[in-house]
C-alpha positions as CSV (number, residue, x, y, z in Angstrom):
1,X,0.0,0.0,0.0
2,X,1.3,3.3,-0.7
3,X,2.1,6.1,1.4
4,X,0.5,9.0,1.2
5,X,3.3,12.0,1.3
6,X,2.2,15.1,2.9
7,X,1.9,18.6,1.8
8,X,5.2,19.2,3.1
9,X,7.5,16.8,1.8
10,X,5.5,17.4,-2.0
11,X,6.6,21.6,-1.2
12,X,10.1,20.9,-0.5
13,X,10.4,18.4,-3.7
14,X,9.5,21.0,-5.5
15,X,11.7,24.0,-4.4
16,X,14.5,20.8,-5.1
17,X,13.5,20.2,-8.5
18,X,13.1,24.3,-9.5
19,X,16.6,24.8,-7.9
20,X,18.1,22.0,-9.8
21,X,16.6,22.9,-13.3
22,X,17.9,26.5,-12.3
23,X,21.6,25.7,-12.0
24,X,21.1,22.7,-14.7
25,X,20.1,25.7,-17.5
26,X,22.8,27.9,-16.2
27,X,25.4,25.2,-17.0
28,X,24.0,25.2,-20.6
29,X,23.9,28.8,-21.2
30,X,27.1,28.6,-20.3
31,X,28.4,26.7,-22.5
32,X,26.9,27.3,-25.7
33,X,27.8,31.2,-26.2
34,X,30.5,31.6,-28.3
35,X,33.9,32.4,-26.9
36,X,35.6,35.9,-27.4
37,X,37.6,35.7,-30.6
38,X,41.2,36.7,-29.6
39,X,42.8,39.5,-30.7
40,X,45.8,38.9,-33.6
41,X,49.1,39.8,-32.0
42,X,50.9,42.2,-34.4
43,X,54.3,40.7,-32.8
44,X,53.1,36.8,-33.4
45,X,54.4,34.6,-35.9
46,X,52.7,33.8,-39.1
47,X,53.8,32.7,-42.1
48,X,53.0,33.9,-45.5
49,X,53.8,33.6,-48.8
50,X,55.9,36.7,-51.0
51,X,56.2,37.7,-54.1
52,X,58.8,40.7,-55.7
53,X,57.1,42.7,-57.9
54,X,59.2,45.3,-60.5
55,X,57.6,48.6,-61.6
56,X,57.3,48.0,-65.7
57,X,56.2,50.9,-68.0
58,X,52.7,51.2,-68.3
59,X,51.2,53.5,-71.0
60,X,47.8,54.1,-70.4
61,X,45.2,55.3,-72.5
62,X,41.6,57.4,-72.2
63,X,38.6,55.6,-73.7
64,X,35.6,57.8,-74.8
65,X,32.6,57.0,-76.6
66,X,32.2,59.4,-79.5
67,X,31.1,59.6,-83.0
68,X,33.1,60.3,-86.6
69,X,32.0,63.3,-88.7
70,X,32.9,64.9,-91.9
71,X,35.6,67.1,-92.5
72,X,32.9,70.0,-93.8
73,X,30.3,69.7,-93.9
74,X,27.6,72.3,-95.8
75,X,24.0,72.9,-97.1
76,X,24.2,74.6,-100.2
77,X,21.0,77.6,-100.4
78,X,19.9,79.3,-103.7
79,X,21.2,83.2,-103.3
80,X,18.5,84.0,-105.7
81,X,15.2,83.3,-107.2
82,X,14.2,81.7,-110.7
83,X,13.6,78.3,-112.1
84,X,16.3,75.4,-112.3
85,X,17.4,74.8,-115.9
86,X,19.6,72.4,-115.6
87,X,21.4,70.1,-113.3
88,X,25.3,69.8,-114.1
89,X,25.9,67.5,-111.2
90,X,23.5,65.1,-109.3
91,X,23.6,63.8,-105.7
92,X,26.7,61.1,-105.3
93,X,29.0,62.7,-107.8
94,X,32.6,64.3,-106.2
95,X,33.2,67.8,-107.5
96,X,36.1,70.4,-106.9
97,X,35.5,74.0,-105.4
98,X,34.3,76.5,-107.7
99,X,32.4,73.8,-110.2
100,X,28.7,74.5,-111.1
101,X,26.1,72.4,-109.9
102,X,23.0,73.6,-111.6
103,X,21.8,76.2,-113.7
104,X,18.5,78.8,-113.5
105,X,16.7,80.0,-116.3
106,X,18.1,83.4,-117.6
107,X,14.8,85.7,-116.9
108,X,17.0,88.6,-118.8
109,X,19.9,88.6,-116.6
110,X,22.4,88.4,-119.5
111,X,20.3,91.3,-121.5
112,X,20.8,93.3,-117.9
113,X,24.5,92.5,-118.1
114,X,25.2,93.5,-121.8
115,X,23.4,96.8,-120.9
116,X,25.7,97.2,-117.6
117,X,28.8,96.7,-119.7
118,X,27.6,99.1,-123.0
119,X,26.6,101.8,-120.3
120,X,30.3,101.1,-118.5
121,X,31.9,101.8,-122.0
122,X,29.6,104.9,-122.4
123,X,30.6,106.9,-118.8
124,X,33.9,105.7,-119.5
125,X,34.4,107.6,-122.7
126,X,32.2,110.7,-121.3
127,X,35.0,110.7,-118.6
128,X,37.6,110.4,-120.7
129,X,36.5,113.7,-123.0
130,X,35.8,115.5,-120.4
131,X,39.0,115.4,-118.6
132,X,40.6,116.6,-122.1
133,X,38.2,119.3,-122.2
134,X,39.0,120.3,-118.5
135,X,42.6,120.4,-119.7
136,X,41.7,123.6,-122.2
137,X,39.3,124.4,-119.5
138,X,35.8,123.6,-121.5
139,X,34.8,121.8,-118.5
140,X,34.0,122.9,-115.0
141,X,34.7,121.1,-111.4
142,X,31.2,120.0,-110.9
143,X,30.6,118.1,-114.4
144,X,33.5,116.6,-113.7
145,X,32.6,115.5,-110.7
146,X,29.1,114.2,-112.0
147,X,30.9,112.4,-115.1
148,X,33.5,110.3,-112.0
149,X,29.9,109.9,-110.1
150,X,28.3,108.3,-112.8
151,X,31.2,106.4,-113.8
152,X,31.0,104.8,-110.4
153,X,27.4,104.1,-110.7
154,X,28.0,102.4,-113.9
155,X,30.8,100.2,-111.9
156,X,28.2,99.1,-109.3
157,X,25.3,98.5,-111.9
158,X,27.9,95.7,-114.0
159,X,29.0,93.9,-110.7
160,X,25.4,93.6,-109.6
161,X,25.0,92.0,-112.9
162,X,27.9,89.6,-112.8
163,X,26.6,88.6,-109.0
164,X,23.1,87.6,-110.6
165,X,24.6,86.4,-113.0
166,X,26.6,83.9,-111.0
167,X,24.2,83.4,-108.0
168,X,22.0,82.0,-111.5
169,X,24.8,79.2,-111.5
170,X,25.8,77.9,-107.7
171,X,29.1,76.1,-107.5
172,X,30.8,74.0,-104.7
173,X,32.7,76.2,-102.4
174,X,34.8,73.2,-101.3
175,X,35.7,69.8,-103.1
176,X,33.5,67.1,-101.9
177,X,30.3,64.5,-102.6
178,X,27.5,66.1,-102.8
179,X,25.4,63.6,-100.5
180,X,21.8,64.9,-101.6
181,X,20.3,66.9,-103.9
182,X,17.3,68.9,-102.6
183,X,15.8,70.1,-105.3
184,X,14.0,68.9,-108.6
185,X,14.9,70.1,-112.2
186,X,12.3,72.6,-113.5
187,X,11.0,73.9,-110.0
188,X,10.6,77.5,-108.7
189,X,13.2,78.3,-105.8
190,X,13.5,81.4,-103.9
191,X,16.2,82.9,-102.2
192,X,17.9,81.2,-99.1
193,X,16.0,77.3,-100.8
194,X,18.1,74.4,-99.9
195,X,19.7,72.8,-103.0
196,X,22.5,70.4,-102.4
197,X,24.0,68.9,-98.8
198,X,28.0,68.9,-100.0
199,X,30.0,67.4,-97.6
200,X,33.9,66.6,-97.9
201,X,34.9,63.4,-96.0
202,X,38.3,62.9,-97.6
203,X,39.2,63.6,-93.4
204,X,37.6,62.7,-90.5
205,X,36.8,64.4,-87.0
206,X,36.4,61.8,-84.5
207,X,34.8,63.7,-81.8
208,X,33.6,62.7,-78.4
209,X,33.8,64.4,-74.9
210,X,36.4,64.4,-72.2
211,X,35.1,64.6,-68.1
212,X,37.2,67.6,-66.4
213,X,39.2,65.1,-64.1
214,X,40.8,64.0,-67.0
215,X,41.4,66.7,-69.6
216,X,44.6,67.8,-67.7
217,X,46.1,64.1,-69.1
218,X,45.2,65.5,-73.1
219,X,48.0,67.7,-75.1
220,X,47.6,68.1,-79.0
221,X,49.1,65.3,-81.4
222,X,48.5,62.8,-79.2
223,X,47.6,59.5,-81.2
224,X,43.6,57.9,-80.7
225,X,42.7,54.9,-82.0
226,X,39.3,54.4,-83.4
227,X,37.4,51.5,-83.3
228,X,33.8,51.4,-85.1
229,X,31.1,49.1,-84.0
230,X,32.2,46.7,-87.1
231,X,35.7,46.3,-85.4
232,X,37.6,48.3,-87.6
233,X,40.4,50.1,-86.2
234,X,41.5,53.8,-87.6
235,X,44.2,55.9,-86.3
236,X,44.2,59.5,-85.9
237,X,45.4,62.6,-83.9
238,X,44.5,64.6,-81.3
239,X,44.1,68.3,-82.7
240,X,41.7,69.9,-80.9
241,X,40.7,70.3,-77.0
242,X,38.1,73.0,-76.2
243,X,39.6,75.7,-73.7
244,X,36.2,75.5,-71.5
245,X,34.3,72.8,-70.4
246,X,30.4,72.9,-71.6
247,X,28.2,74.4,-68.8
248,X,25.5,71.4,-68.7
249,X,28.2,68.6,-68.4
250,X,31.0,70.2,-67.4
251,X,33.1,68.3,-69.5
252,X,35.5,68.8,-72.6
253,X,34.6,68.7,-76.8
254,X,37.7,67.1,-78.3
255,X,38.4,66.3,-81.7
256,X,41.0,64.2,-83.7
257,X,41.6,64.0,-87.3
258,X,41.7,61.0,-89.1
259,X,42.4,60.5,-93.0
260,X,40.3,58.7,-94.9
261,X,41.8,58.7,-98.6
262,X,39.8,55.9,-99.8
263,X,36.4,57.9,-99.1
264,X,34.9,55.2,-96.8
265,X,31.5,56.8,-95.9
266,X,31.6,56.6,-91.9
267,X,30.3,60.3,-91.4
268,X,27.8,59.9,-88.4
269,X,28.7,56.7,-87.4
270,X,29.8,56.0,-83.4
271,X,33.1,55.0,-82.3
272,X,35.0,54.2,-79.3
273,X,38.0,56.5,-78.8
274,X,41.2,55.6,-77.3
275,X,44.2,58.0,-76.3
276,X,47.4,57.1,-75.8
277,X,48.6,59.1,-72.9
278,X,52.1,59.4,-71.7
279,X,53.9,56.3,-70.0
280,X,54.4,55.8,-66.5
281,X,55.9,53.1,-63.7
282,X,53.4,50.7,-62.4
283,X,53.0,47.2,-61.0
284,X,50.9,44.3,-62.9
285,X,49.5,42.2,-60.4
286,X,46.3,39.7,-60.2
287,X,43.2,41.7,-59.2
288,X,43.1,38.9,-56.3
289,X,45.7,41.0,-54.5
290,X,44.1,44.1,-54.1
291,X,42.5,44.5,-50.6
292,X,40.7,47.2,-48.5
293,X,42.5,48.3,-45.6
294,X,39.8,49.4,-42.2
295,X,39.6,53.1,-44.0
296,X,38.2,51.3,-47.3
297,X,41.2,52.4,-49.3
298,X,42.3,50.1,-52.1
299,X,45.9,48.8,-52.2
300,X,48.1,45.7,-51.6
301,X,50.2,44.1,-48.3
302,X,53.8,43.7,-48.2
303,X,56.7,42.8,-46.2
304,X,59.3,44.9,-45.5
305,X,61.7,43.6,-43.3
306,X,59.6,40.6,-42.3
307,X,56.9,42.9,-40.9
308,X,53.5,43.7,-42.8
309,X,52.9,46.8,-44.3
310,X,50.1,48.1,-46.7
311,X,50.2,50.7,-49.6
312,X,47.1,52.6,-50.8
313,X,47.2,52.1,-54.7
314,X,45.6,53.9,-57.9
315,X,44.0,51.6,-60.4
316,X,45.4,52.2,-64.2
317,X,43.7,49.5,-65.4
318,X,41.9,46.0,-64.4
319,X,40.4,42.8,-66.2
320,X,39.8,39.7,-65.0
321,X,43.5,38.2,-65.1
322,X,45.9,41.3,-64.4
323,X,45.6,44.6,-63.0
324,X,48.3,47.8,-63.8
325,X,48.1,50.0,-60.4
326,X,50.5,52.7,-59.5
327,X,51.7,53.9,-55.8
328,X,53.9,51.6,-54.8
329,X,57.9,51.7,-54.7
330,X,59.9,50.4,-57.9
331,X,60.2,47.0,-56.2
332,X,58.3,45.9,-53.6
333,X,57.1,42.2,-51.9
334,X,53.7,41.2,-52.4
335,X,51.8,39.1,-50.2
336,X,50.0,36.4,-52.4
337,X,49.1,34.2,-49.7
338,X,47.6,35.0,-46.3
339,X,47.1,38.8,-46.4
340,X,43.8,38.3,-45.1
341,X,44.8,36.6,-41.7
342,X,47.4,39.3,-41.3
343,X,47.6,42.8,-39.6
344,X,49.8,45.8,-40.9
345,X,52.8,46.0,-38.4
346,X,52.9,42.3,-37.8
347,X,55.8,40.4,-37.9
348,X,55.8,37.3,-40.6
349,X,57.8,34.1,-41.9
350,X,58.0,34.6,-45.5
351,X,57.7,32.1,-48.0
352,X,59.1,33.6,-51.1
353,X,57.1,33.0,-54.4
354,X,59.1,32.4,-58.1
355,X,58.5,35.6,-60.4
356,X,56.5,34.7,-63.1
């Protein structure tokens, strides 16, 4: 038969069993937090693997993304009304400055020349007998003056005929191709109508636009390579570099000339720029090297006297196998393996790499 316990003896089980499941959770508390990681000694011994790097010279270059245009590039306007004749030359063809390129009907501008000319001859000869006449005193100061006056008028009334004359007959103020024609034979233009886009594409401008951090790296006659969206490469030269940046971007218009004998037609097309600039020290490494130090700054570790040390670096230029960076002494050792386990100021057992 069992005994039955008392209210006692169940109160004090109880206060036993809380206490023990109180110091039985401490215990495990206890001993699942996570030590305290300890702190790297900068005077213990690690050891990590080296490798000297030499400065090489680096040239580096500027790539911009710019377009090619022609060399001139005009729209031809009538300078005076009438009807087109003829055509002499047609969109496509290559003409030299000064050759016609259409012809307007007369509408009596040679009749208006002849009579400019005969009336020339005329006040010419009246000039002419009246200075022998002033000579024996026939003729006074003022007619004289009148005659010269009229002379003059004559003068102005032939060139005004020449002018319409040749504004009747427009011609290419530069050799070129003339890339449209805008007008059809046997239409009415007036003055300032569009008749012919000439443009002259025997050279190139590659043009494109430089930030202002960078512009200070340009100087004239420095060589850019083109490179179209097709792959092919020109070469040209740096020849222009605006004095003042453009107030919306606040960066630089550049330009650089590029020959183009055989005529290729590449005005308006996009193409990547690339300027050699001048040539400098700096260290290829593998972009694997390159850490941030506790201020973010970019660079590499080193020994120095079997301590670790770390240099802030510029990067020239990265892909995926090498990086060129610059701020770092001529020759230096690079820490290939272990810089992440180390601290700067640390001293080290160096393994020393094979220069590739």
């Amino acid at each position: 038969m069992i005994k039955k316990l008392s209210p006692s003896v169940i109160a004090v089980l109880l206060a036993l069993t809380l206490l023990l499941w109180l110091l039985l959770g401490t215990q495990y508390q206890t001993q699942t937090e996570a030590p305290a990681a300890a702190p790297v000694s900068p005077t213990s011994d690690f050891s990590v693997k080296t490798r000297l790097s030499l400065a090489q010279a680096f040239q580096p270059s500027l790539k911009l993304q710019g377009q090619l245009q022609a060399w001139h590039s005009i729209e031809l306007q009538a300078q005076t009304s009438g009807r087109i004749a003829r055509l002499v030359r047609d969109q496509g063809a290559q003409v030299q400055a000064g050759d016609v390129l259409l012809e307007m009907s007369d509408e009596g501008r040679s009749a208006r020349l002849a009579q400019a000319q005969a009336l020339l001859t005329l006040r010419q000869t009246e000039l002419k007998s009246a200075l022998a006449l002033k000579k024996q005193q026939f003729v006074g100061d003022t007619e004289l003056t009148r005659l010269q006056s009229e002379l003059r008028n004559a003068e102005v009334s032939l060139s005004e005929a020449q002018l319409a004359i040749s504004h009747s007959k427009p011609s290419a103020p530069f050799s070129g191709i003339l890339a449209r024609r805008l007008v059809e034979p046997g239409s009415v233009i007036q003055s300032s109508t569009p008749l012919f886009h000439l443009v002259d594409i025997s050279r190139l401008r590659a043009t494109a636009q430089v930030p202002q951090q960078q512009v200070t790296a340009l100087a004239l006659g420095q060589q850019v390579q083109i490179t179209l969206l097709d792959g092919r490469l020109l070469q040209g030269e740096l020849s222009f570099i605006s004095p003042a940046a453009d107030s919306s971007s606040r960066s630089y218009y550049i330009e650089a000339t590029v020959n183009n004998p055989e005529l290729l037609p590449l005005a308006g097309v996009s193409a990547t720029l690339e300027i050699s600039l001048a040539s400098q020290p700096a260290h290829a490494l593998s972009p694997a090297l390159l850490k941030l130090d506790q201020q973010g700054r970019l660079g590499v570790y080193t020994v120095e006297q079997d301590q670790v040390a770390f240099y802030p670096v510029q990067l020239l230029r990265a892909d995926n196998q090498q990086a060129w960076v610059t701020g770092l002494p001529d020759q230096v050792n690079l820490i290939t393996l272990g810089a992440g386990f180390v601290a700067v100021g640390q001293s080290v057992q160096v393994q020393t790499e094979s220069t590739p």
